[in-house]
PyMOL commands that place a pseudoatom at each C-alpha (Angstrom):
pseudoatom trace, name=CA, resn=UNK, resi=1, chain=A, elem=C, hetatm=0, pos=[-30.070, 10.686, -57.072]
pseudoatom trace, name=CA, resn=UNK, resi=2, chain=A, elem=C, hetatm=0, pos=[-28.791, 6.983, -56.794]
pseudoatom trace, name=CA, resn=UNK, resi=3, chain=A, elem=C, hetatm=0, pos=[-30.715, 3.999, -57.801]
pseudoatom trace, name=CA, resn=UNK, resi=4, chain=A, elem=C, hetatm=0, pos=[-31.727, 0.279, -55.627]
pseudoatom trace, name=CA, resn=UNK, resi=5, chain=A, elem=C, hetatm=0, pos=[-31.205, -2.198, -58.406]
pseudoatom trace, name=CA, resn=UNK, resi=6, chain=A, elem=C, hetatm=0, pos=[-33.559, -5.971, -57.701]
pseudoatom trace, name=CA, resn=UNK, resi=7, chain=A, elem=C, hetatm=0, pos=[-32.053, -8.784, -59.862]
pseudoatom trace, name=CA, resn=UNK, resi=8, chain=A, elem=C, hetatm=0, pos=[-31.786, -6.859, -62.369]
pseudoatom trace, name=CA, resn=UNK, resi=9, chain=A, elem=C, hetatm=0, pos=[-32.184, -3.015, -64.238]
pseudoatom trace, name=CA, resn=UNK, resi=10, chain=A, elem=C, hetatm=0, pos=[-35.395, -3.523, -64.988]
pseudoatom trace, name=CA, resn=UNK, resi=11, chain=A, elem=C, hetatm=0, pos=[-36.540, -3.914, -61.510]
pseudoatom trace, name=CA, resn=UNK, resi=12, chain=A, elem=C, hetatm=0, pos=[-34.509, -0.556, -60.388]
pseudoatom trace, name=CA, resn=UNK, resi=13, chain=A, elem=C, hetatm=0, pos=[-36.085, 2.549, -58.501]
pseudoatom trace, name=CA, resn=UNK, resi=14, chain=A, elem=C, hetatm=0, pos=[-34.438, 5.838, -57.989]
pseudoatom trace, name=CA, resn=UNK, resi=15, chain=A, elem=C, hetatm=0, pos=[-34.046, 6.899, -54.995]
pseudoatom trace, name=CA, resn=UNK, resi=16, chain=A, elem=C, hetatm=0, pos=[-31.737, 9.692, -53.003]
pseudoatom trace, name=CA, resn=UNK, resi=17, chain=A, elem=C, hetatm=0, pos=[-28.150, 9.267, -52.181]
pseudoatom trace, name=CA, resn=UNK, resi=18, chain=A, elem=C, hetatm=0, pos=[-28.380, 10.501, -48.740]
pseudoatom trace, name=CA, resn=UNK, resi=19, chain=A, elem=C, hetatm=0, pos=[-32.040, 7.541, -48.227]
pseudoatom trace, name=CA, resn=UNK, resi=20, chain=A, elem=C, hetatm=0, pos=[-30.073, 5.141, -50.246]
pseudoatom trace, name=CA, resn=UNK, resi=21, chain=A, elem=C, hetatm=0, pos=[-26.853, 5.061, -47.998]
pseudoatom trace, name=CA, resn=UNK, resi=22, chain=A, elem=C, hetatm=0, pos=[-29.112, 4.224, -45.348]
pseudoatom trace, name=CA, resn=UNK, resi=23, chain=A, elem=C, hetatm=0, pos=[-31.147, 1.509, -47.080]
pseudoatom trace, name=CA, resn=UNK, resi=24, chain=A, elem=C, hetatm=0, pos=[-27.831, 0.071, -47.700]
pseudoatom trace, name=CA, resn=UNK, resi=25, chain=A, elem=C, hetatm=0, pos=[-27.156, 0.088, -44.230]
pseudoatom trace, name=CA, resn=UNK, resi=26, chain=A, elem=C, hetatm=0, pos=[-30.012, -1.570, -42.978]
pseudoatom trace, name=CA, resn=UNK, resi=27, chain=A, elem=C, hetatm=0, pos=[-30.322, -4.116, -46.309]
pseudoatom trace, name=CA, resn=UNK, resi=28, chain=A, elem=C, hetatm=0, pos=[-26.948, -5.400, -45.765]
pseudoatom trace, name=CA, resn=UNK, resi=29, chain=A, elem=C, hetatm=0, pos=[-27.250, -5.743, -41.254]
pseudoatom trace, name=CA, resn=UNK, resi=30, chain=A, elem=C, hetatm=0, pos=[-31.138, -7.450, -42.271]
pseudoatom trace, name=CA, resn=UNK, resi=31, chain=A, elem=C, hetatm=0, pos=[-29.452, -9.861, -44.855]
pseudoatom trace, name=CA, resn=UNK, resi=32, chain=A, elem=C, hetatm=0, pos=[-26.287, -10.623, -43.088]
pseudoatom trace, name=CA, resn=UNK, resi=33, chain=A, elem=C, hetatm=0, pos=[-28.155, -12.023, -40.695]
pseudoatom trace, name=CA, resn=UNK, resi=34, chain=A, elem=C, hetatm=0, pos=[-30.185, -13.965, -42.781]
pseudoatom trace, name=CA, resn=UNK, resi=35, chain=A, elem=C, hetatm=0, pos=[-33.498, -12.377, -42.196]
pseudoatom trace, name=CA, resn=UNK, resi=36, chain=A, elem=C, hetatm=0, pos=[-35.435, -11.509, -45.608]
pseudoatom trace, name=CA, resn=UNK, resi=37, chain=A, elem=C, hetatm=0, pos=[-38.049, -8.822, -45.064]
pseudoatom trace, name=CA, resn=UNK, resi=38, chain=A, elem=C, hetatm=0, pos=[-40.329, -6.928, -47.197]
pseudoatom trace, name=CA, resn=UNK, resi=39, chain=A, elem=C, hetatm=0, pos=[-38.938, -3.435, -48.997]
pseudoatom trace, name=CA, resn=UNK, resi=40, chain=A, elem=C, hetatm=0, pos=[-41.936, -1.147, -49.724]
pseudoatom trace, name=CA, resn=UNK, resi=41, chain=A, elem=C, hetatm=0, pos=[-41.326, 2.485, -51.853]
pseudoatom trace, name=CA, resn=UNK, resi=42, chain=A, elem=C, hetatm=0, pos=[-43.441, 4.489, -53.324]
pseudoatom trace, name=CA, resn=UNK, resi=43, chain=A, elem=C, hetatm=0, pos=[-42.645, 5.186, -57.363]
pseudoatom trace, name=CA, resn=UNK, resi=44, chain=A, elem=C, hetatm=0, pos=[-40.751, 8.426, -58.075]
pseudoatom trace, name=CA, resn=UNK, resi=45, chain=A, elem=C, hetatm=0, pos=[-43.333, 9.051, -61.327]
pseudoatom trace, name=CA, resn=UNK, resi=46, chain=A, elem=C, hetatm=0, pos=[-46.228, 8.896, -58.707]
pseudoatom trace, name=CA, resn=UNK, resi=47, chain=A, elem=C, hetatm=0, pos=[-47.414, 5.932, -60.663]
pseudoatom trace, name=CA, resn=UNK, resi=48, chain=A, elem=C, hetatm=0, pos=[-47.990, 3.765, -57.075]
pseudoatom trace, name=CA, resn=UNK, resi=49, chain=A, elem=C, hetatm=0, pos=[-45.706, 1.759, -55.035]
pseudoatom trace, name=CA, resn=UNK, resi=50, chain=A, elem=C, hetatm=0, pos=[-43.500, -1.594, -55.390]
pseudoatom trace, name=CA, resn=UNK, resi=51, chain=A, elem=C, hetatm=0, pos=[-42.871, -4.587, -53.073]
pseudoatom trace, name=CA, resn=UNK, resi=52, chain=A, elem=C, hetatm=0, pos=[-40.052, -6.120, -52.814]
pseudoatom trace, name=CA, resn=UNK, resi=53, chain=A, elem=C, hetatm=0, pos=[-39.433, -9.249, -50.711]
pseudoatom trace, name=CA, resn=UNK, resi=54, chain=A, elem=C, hetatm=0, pos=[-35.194, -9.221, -49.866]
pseudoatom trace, name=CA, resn=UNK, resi=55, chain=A, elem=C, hetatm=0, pos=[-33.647, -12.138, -49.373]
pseudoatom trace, name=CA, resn=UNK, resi=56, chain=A, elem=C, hetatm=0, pos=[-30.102, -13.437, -49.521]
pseudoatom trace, name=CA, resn=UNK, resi=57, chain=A, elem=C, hetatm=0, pos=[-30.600, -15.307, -52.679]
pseudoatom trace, name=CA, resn=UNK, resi=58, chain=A, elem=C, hetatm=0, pos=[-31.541, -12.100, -55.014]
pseudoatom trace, name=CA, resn=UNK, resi=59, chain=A, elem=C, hetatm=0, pos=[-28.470, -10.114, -56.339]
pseudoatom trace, name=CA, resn=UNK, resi=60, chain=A, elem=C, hetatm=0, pos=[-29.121, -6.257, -55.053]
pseudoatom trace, name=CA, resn=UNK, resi=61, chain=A, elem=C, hetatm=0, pos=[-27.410, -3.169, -56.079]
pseudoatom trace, name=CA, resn=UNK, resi=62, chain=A, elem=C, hetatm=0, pos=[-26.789, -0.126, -54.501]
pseudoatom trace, name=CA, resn=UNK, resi=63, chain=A, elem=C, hetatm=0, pos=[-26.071, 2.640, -57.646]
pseudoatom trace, name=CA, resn=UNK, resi=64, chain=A, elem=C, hetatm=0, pos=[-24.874, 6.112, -56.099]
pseudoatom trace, name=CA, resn=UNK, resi=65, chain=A, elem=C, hetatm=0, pos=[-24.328, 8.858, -58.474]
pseudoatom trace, name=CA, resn=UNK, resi=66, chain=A, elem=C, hetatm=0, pos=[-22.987, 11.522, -56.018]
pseudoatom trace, name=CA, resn=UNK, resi=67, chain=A, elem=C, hetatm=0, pos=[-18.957, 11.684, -55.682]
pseudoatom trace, name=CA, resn=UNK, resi=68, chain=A, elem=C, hetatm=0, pos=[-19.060, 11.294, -51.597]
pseudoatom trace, name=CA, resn=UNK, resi=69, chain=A, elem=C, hetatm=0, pos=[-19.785, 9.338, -49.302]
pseudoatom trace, name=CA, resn=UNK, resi=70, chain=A, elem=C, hetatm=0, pos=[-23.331, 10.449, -47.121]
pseudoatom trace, name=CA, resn=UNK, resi=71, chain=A, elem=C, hetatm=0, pos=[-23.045, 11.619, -43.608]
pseudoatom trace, name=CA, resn=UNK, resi=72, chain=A, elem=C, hetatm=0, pos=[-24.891, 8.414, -41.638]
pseudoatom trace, name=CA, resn=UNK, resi=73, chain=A, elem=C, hetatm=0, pos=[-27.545, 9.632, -39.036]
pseudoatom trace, name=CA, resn=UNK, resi=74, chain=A, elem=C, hetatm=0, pos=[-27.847, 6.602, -36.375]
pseudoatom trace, name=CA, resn=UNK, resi=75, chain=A, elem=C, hetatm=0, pos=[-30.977, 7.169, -35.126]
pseudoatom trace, name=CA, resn=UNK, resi=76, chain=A, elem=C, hetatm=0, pos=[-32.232, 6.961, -38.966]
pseudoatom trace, name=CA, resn=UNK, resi=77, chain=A, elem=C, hetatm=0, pos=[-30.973, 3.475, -39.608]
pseudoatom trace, name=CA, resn=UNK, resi=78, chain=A, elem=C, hetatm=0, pos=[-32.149, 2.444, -36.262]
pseudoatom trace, name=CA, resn=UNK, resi=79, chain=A, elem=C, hetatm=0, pos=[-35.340, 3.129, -37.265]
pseudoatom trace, name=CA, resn=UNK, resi=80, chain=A, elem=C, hetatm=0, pos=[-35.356, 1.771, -40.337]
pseudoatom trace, name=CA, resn=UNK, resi=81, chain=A, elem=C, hetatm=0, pos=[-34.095, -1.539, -38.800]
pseudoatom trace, name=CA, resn=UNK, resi=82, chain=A, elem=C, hetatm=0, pos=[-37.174, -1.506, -36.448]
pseudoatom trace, name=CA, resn=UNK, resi=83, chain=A, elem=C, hetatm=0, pos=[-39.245, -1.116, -39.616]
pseudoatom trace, name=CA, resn=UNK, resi=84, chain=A, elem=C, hetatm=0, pos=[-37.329, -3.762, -41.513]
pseudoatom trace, name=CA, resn=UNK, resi=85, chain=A, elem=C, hetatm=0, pos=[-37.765, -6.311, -38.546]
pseudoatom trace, name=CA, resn=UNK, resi=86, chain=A, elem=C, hetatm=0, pos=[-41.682, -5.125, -38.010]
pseudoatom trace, name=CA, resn=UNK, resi=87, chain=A, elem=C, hetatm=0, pos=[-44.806, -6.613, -39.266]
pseudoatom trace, name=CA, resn=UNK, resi=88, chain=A, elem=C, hetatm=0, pos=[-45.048, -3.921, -42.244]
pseudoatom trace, name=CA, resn=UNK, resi=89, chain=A, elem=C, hetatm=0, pos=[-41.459, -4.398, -43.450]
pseudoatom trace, name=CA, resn=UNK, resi=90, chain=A, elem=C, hetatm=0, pos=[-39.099, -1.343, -44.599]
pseudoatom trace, name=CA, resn=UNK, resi=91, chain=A, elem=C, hetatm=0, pos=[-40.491, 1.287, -45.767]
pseudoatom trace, name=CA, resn=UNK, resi=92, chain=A, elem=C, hetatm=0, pos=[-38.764, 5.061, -46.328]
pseudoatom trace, name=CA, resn=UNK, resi=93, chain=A, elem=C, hetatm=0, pos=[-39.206, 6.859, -43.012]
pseudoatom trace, name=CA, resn=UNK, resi=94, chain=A, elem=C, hetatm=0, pos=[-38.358, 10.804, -42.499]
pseudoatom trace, name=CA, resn=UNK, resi=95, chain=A, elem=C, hetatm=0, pos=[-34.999, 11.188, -41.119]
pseudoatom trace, name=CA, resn=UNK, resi=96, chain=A, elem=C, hetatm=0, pos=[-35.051, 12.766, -37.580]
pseudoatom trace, name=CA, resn=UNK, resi=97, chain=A, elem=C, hetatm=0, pos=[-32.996, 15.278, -36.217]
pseudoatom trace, name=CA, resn=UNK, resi=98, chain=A, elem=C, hetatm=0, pos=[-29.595, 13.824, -35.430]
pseudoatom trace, name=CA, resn=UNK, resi=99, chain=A, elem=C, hetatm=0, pos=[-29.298, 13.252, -31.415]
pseudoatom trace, name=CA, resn=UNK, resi=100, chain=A, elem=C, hetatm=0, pos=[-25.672, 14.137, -31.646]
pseudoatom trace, name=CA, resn=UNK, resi=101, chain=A, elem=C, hetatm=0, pos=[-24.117, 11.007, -31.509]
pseudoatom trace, name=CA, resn=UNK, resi=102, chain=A, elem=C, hetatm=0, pos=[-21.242, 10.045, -33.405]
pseudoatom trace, name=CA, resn=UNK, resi=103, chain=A, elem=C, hetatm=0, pos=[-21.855, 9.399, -36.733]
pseudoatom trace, name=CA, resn=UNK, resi=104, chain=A, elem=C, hetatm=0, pos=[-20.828, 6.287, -38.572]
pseudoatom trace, name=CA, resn=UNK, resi=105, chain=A, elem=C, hetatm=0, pos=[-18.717, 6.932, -41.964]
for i in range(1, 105): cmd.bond("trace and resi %d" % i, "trace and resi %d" % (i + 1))
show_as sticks, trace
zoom trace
């Protein structure tokens, strides 16, 4: 279980290594390009969901507590940059079956 880190701890949820490599992935393309966008999750005690609006200017943090690096499924991040770039923002999508391309990492 790794943990997305907003400004600061306080503002932190967990979330899986495996999702969070992916987030990374699509947090880091979104802002690179300077294009803020909306980050929606749902609370891992069940107590609701958070917004967060990404933007360049807010210090992020990407906490992984496993010892390797994720396998990257392409078609996952793809869709997660559709969602990121989409009227709803990102939110955590399942991860579909890997189309057998390449993978990145």
């Amino acid at each position: 279980m790794g943990r997305f880190i907003y400004d600061t701890s306080g503002n932190s949820i967990d979330i899986d290594d495996r999702t969070l490599a992916h987030l990374r992935i699509v947090m880091m393309n979104k802002l690179r390009r300077s294009e803020p966008f909306m980050f929606d999750v749902e609370v891992g005690d069940g107590s609701g969901r958070r917004s967060f609006w990404i933007a360049p200017a807010v210090p992020l943090q990407f906490h992984f507590f496993g010892s390797r690096q994720p396998r990257i499924n392409r078609a996952w991040v793809e869709e997660l940059m559709l969602a990121a770039s989409g009227p709803v923002g990102l939110t955590i999508l399942p991860e579909p079956a890997d189309e057998g391309e390449p993978e990145v990492g």
